[in-house]
C-alpha positions as CSV (number, residue, x, y, z in Angstrom):
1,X,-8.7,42.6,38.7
2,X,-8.7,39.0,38.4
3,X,-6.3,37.0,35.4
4,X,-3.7,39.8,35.2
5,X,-0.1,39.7,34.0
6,X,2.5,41.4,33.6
7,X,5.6,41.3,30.5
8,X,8.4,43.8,30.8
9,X,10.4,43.1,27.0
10,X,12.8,45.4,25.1
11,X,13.2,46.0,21.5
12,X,14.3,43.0,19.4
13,X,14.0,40.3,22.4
14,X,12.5,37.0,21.9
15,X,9.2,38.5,23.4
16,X,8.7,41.5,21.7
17,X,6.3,40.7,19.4
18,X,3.4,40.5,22.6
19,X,4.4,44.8,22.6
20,X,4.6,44.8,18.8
21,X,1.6,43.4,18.0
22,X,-1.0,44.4,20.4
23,X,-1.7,47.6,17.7
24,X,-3.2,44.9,15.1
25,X,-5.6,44.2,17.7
26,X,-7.2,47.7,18.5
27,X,-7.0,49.2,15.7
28,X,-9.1,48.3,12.2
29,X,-6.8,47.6,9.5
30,X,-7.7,50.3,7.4
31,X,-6.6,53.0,10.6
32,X,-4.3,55.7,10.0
33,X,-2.5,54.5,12.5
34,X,-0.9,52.3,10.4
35,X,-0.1,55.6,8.2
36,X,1.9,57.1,11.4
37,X,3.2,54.2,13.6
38,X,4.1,55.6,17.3
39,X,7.0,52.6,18.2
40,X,9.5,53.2,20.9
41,X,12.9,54.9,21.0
42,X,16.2,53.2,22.1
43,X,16.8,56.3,24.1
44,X,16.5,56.6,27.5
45,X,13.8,53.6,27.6
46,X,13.8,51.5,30.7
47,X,11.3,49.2,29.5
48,X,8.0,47.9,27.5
49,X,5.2,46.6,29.6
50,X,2.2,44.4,28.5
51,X,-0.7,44.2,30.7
52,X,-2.0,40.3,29.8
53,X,-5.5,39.7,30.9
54,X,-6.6,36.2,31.0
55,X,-3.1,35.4,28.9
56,X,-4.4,38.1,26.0
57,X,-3.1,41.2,25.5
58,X,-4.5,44.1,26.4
59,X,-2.4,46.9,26.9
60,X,0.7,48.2,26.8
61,X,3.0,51.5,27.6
62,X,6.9,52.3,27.8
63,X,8.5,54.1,30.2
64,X,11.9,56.3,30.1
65,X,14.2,57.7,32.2
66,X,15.4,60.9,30.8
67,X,17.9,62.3,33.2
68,X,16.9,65.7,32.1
69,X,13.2,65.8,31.9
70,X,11.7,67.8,34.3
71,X,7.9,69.2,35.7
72,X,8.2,72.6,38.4
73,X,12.3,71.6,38.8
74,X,11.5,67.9,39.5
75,X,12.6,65.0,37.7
76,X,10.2,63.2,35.6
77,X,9.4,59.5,34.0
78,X,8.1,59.8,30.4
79,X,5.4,57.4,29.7
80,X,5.0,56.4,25.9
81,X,4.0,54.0,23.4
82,X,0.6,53.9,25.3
83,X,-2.2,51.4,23.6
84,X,-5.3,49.9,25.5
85,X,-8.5,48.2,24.6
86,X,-11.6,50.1,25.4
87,X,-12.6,49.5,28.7
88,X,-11.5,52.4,31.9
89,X,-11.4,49.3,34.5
90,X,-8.0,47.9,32.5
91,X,-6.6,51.6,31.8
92,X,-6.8,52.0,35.4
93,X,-4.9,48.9,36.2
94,X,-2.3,49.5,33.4
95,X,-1.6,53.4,34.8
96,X,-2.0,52.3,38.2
97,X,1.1,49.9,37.0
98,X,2.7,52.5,35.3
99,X,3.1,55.0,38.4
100,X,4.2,51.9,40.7
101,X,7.0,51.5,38.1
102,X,7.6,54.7,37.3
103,X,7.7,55.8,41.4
104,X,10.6,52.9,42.2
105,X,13.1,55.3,39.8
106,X,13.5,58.3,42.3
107,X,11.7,60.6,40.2
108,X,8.6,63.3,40.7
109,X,6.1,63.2,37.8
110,X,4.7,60.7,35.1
111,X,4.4,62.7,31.9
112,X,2.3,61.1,29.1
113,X,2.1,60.4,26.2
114,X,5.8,61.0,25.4
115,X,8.8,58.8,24.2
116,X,11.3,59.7,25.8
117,X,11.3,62.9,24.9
118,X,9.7,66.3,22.8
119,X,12.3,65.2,20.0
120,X,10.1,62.0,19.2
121,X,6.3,61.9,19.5
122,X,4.3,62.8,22.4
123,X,0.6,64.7,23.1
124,X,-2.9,63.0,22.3
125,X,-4.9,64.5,20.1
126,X,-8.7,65.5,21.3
127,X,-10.2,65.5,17.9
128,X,-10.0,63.9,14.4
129,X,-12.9,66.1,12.4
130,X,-10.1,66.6,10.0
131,X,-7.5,63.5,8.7
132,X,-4.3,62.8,9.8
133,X,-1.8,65.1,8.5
134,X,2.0,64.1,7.0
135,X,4.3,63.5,10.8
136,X,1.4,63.8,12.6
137,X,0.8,60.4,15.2
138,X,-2.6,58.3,15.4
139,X,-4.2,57.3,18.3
140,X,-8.1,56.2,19.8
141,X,-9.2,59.0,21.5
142,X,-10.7,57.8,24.6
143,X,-7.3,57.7,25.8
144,X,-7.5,61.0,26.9
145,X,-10.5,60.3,29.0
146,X,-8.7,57.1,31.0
147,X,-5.5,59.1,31.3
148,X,-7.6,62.1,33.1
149,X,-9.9,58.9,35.0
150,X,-6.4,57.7,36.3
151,X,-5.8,61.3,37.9
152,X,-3.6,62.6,35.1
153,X,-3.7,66.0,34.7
154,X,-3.5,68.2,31.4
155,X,-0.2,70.0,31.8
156,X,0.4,71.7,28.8
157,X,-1.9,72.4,25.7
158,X,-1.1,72.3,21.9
159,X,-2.4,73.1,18.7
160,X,-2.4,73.1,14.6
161,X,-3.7,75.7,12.7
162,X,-4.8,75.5,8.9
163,X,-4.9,78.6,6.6
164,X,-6.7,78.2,3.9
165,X,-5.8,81.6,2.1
166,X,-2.3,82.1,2.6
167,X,-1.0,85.2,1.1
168,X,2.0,87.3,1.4
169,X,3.5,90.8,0.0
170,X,6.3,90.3,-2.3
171,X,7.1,94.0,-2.2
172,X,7.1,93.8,1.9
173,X,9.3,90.8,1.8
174,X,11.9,91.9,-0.6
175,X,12.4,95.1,1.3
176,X,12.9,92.9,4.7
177,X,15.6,90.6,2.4
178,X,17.6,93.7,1.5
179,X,17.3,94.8,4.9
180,X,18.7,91.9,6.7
181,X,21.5,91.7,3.8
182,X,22.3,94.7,4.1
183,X,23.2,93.8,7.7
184,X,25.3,90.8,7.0
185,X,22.5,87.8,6.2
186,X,23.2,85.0,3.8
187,X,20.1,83.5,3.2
188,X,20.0,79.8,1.6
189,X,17.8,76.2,1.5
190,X,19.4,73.2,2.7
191,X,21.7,71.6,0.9
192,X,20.7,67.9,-0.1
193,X,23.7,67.2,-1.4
194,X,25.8,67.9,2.1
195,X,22.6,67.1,3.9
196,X,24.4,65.3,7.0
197,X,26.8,68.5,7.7
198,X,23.7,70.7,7.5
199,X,21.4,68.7,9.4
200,X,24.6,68.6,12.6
201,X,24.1,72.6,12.3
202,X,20.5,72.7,12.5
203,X,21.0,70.4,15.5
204,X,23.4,72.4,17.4
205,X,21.3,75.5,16.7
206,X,17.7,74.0,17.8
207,X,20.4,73.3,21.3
208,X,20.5,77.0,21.5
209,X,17.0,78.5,20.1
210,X,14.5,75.6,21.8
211,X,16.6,74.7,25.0
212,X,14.0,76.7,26.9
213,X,11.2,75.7,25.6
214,X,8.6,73.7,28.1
215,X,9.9,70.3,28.3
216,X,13.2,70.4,26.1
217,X,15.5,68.1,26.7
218,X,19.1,68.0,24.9
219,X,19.8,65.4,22.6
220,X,22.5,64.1,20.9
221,X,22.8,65.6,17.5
222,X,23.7,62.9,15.6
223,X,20.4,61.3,16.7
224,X,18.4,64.7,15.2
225,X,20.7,63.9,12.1
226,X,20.0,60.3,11.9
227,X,16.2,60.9,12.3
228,X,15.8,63.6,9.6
229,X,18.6,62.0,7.3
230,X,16.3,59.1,7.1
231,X,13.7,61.3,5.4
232,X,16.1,62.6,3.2
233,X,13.5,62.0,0.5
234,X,10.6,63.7,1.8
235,X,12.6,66.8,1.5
236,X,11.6,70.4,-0.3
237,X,14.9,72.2,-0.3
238,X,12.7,74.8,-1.4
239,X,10.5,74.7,1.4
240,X,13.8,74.3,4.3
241,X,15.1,78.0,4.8
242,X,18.7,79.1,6.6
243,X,20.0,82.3,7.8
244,X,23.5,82.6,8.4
245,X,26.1,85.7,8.9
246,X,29.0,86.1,6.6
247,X,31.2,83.3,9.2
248,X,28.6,81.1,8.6
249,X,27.0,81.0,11.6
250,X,23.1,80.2,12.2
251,X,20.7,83.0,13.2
252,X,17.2,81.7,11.9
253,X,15.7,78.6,10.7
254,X,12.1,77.6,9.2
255,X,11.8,73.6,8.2
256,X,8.3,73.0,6.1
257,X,7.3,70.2,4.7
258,X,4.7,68.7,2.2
259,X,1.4,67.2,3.2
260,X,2.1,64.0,1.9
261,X,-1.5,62.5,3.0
262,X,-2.9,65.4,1.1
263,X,-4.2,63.8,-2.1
264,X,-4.7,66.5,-3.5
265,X,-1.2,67.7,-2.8
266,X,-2.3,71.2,-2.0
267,X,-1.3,71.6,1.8
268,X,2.2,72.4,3.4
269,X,3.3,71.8,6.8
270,X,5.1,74.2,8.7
271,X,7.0,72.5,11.5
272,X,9.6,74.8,13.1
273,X,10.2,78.2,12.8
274,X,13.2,80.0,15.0
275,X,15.7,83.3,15.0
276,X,18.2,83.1,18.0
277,X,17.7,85.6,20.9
278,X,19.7,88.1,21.0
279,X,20.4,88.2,16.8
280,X,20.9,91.2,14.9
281,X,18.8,90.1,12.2
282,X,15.4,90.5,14.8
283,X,12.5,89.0,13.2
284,X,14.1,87.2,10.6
285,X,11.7,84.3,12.2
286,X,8.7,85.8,10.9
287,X,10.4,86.9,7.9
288,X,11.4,83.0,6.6
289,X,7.5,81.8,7.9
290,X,6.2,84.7,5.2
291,X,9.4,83.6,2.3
292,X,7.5,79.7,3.5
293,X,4.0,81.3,2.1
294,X,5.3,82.8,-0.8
295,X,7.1,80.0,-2.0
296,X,4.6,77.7,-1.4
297,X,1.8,79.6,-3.3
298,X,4.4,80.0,-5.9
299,X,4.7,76.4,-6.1
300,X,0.8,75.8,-6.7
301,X,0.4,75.2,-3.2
302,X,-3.2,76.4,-1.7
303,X,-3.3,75.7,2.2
304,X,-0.5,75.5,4.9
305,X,-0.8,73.8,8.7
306,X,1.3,75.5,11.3
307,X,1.7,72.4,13.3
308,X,2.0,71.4,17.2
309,X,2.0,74.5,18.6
310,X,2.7,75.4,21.9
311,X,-0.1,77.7,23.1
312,X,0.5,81.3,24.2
313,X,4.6,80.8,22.4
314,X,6.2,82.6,20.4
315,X,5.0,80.5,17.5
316,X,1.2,81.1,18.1
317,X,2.0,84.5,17.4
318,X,3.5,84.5,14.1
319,X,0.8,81.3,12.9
320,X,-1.3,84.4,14.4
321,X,0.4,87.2,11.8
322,X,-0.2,84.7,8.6
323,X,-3.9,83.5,9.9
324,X,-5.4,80.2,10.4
325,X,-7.9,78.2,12.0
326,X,-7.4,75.7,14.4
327,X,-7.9,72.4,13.3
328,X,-6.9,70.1,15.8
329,X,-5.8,70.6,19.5
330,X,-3.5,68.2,21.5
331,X,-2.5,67.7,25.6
332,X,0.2,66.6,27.1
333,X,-0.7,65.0,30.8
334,X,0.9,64.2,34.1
335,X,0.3,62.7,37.2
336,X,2.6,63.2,40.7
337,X,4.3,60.1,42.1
């Protein structure tokens, strides 16, 4: 392709602004993406490219070296931040760049979209039927197709589910709270006012529960803290659930969230729900996502989104045990190098 260049820039150098602003360009300003900016991480990022076509901009990815991503045991690149006018002949030039890049670091696999990591955002979404949801990233969807016309390949599938009629048995859940008391389980919400300490446990916990889930990678906790502290005032203590033993340690953990784009204000997000293998308080998990329903009907919440996940997990099944429809799927892709 005739006119191209080529602008490799970081975060807060004189030149970032050609990365930055390329968004403004592609998207309309009324675009949700502006409600749910996907910008690039300091963390493991080796670069931001800008593909320049006749001197304008017209796409743009970043790619990162996390020593600890991996596809079948082999190391991967992760390939984020991806934008690109409408038009397959420069999203092949621009992923065609990418995998040269990508290829001179020694590693296997390109994984996309992904910053960095499954800590920050990655997947496309293949629909948008319904709106954006609260935490939930914007992008045009024809980037799937020119990720799978570049000979990407879907490598792992995702999905939210919405239920509409949430219920839940007080009876059956109070007889499951004496139960696991009876055995040693302090149950709490987060503590706002000591949110720092409690967000460091969560982190070190999510270490142990998610470290074998497809595509982990460990993270330093102060950066989970950091991230989460940040949104300090998003926060429903009432809506963030602990289980602990009597020395304080964590067994289970379900974060929810409102649906802040909801203007209605009827819809809760759950985000994470997880008991430790191995616990004696077995299905506490499932336990905190039912205390989630109750408390948010409670609340004068009507609808709750069981979001990002990871189909056939563990998660699937217990969206599966409190219903829902799915309302939006996602893919993560990859290409070999």
């Amino acid at each position: 392709m005739e006119g191209v260049s080529w602008v490799k820039t970081f975060p807060g150098a004189n030149n970032f602004s050609l990365f930055e602003s390329l968004p403004s360009k592609i998207y309309p300003p009324s675009s949700p993406y502006f409600k749910s900016l996907n910008t690039p991480q300091f963390t493991f990022l080796e670069g931001c490219y800008v593909m320049l076509l006749k001197e304008v901009p017209v796409g743009r990815f970043a790619l990162y070296q996390n020593p600890y991503l991996k596809h079948k045991g082999q190391p991967a690149i992760a390939l984020g931040s991806y934008e690109c006018i409408d038009n397959h002949s420069v999203a092949e030039v621009l992923l065609a760049y990418a995998k040269t890049n990508a290829s001179k670091m020694g590693c296997s696999w390109l994984l996309g979209p992904m910053e960095g990591s499954t800590f920050n955002n990655y997947r496309f979404s293949k629909s948008w039927e319904r709106p954006l949801f609260f935490m939930e990233p914007y992008h045009h969807l024809y980037y799937n197709q020119q990720f799978v016309k570049a000979g990407f390949k879907e490598l792992a599938s995702y999905y939210s589910a919405e239920n509409t009629e949430p219920d839940y048995n007080a009876e059956k859940l109070a007889k499951f709270e004496q139960y696991f008391v009876e055995k040693g389980a302090v149950f709490r919400n987060i503590n706002l006012k000591n949110l720092r300490d409690d967000l460091l446990k969560i982190a070190q916990f999510n270490e142990v529960v998610f470290s074998k889930n497809k595509y982990y990678t460990p993270i330093p906790i102060q950066a989970f803290a950091d991230k989460y502290a940040r949104m300090e005032s998003y926060l429903n203590p009432d809506l963030i659930w602990i289980l602990e033993d009597k020395h304080e340690e964590m067994h289970a953990f379900a974060f929810a969230i409102p649906d802040y784009f909801d203007v209605k204000e009827e819809t809760v997000i759950v985000k994470s729900v997880a008991c430790k293998g191995g616990s004696p308080f077995k299905g506490a998990g499932s336990f905190l996502s039912g205390k989630i329903n109750q408390v948010a009907l409670q609340s004068g919440y009507k609808k709750l989104i069981h979001a990002f996940m990871l189909k056939s997990n563990e998660s699937t099944r217990i969206s599966n045990k409190y219903g829902g429809n799915t309302i939006r799927e996602y893919a993560l892709y990859g290409k070999k190098l």
